[in-house]
Every structure is written in C-alpha cells, then in structure tokens.
C-alpha positions in Angstrom: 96.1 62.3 63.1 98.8 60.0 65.0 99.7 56.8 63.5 99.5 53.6 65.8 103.3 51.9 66.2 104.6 48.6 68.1 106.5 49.2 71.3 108.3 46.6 73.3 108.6 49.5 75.6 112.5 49.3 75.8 112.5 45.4 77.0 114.7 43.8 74.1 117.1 46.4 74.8 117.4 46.2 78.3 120.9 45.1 80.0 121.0 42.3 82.7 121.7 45.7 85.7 118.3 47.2 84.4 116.6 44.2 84.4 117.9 43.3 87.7 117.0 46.9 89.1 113.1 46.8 87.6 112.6 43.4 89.3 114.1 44.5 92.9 111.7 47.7 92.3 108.6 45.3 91.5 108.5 43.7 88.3 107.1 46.5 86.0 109.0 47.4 82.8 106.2 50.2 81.9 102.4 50.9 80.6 100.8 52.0 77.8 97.2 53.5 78.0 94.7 53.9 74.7 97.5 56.3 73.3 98.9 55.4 69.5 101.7 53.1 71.4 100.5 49.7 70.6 101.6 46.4 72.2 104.0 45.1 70.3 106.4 41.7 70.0 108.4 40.7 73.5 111.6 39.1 73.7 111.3 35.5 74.9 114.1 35.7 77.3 116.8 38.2 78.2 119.6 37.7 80.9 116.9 35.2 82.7 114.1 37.3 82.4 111.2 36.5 80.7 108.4 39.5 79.7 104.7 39.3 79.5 101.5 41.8 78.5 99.1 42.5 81.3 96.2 44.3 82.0 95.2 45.0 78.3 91.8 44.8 78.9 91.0 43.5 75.3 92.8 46.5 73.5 95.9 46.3 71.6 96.8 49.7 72.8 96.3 49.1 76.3 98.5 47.2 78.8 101.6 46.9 81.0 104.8 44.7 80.6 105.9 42.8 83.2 109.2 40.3 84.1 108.7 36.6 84.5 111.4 34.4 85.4 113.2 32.1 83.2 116.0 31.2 86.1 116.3 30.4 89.4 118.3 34.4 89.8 115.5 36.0 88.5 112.6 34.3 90.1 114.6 35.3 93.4 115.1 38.7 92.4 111.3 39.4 91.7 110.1 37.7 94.7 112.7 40.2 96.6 110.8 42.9 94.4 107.5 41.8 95.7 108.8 41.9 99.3 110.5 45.2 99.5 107.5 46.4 97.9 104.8 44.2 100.5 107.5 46.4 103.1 107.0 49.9 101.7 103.2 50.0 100.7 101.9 48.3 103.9 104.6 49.4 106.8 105.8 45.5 107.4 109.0 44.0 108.8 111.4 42.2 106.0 110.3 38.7 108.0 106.5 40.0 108.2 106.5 40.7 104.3 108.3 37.7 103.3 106.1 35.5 105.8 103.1 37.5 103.8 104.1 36.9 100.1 104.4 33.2 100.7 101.5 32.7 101.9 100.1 34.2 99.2 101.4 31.6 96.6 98.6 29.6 95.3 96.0 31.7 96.7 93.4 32.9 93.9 93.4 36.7 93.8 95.8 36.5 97.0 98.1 39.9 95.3 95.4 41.9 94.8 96.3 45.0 96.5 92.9 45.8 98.1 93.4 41.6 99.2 96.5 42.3 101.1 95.6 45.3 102.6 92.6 43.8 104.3 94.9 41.3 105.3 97.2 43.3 107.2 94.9 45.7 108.5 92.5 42.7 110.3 95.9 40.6 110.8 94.8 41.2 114.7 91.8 39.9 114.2 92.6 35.9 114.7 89.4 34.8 116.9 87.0 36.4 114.4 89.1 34.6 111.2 88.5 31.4 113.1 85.1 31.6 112.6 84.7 32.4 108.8 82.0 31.0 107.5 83.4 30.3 103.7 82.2 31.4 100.3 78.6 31.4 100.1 75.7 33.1 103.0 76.7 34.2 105.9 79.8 36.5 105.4 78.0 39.7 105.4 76.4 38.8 108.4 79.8 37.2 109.6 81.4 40.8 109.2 78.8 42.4 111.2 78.4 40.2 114.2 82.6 40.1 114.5 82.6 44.0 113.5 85.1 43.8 111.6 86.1 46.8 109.1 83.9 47.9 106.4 84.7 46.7 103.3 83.9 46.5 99.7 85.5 43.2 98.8 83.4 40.4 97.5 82.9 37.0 99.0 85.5 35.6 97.1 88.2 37.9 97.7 87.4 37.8 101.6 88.2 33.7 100.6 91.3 35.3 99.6 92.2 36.8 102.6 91.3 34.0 105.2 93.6 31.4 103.1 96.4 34.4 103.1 95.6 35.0 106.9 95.3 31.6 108.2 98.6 30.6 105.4 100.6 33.7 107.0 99.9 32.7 110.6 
C-alpha cells in the first residue's frame, strides 16, 4: 500500500518566467485527485505571486493550486490569463473578452464556466434580458415566454448572467 506525502506541486520552486507563463495560460499551477499526493504547505509569495488550494472538496488529498496576486505585475498578468482564455474557450474578440471579464468582477458565481457561456451564447438576446424578472418566481416561466435556450442553470446563476450581461453591455 502507497504512503500519503505533502506536495506543493512544484510552486516553491517555481522561477518568476514559469510563474509568469502559468498565469498568461490561466492561473493553474496543477491538481491533485484522491491519489496518495496530499495538499501540502504553499509559499506565501514568490516573484509577486501568491498560491492558494481550491476545489478540495473537504479532502486533504483533493484540490488544485492556483496563483493570486501579491503585485500590481501579477494581478495584470492573471487577468491577461483570464482573457486569452475567455478568447480561446468561447470564440471572442481580445476587446469582447476583456469587456466580458470585467464585468464579471463582483458578480457572485459570475466565472463559472457554464455562467459565461450562457452569457455569450444569449449575448443577442438584449430585449428578452430587459425583462428578467429577478431571483425568485417567474424565471422558468420568464425563459419560456422569451424562448430563450434550454438550460440547466439555477435561478441564481441566471442572476449571474443578467448582472454579467447588462455589466458587459
């Protein structure tokens, strides 16, 4: 049987290029997933990055580290990251994805992948986006009488994507 061991997944021996390179590709240093890897001490800072555990869904052997900035560089560097990668995975123009990501700022559950998607695939959809009724009744109904594409989101997320919506312009 395996023995369980702490991994930092490479971050405290990351140079400032690497670091640079993982934030302009997204932000994600690596995952671990129930294996005998467990999570394991991050470095407070490095070259103006900062790391942080996600997604460990309550297990110590279970997660994903991430970059946070620590400096005005690196915060520009991830949000660059989060662009390029708003461009690639939904087919947007640099200004589109930019305009995109800021409105997101603020907006509970706003990243969510399944959040932005809707987004940009009922972008067109301004007149019915007028007329959202909120969180609460109405908003299945709301979707049906503006036929607007199926989806699985709940009520709050669909908040989500008329603050993103009506914050993108």
């Amino acid at each position: 049987m395996g023995t369980y061991h702490d991994t930092d997944l490479g971050a405290s021996a990351l140079s400032k290029t690497e670091l640079d390179q993982i934030a302009l590709a997204g932000g994600k240093v690596g995952s671990i997933g129930f294996g005998y890897a467990c999570r394991g001490e991050l470095p407070a800072e490095r070259h103006g990055y900062g790391f942080a555990w996600v997604n460990s869904r309550g297990m110590g052997n279970h997660g994903a580290v991430v970059l946070t900035p620590r400096s005005t560089r690196a915060a520009e560097y991830l949000r660059q990251g989060k662009v390029r990668s708003l461009m690639s995975e939904h087919g947007l123009a640099y200004s589109d994805a930019d305009a995109l990501y800021s409105a997101t700022r603020g907006v509970k559950y706003g990243l969510e992948p399944e959040v932005l998607t809707y987004a940009v695939q009922t972008r067109d959809c301004r007149q019915a986006w007028a007329h959202f009724p909120g969180e609460g009744r109405g908003v299945r109904r709301w979707l049906a009488e503006w036929t607007m594409p199926e989806t699985a989101l709940s009520v709050p997320r669909l908040a989500a994507v008329a603050a993103v919506l009506e914050a993108w312009g």
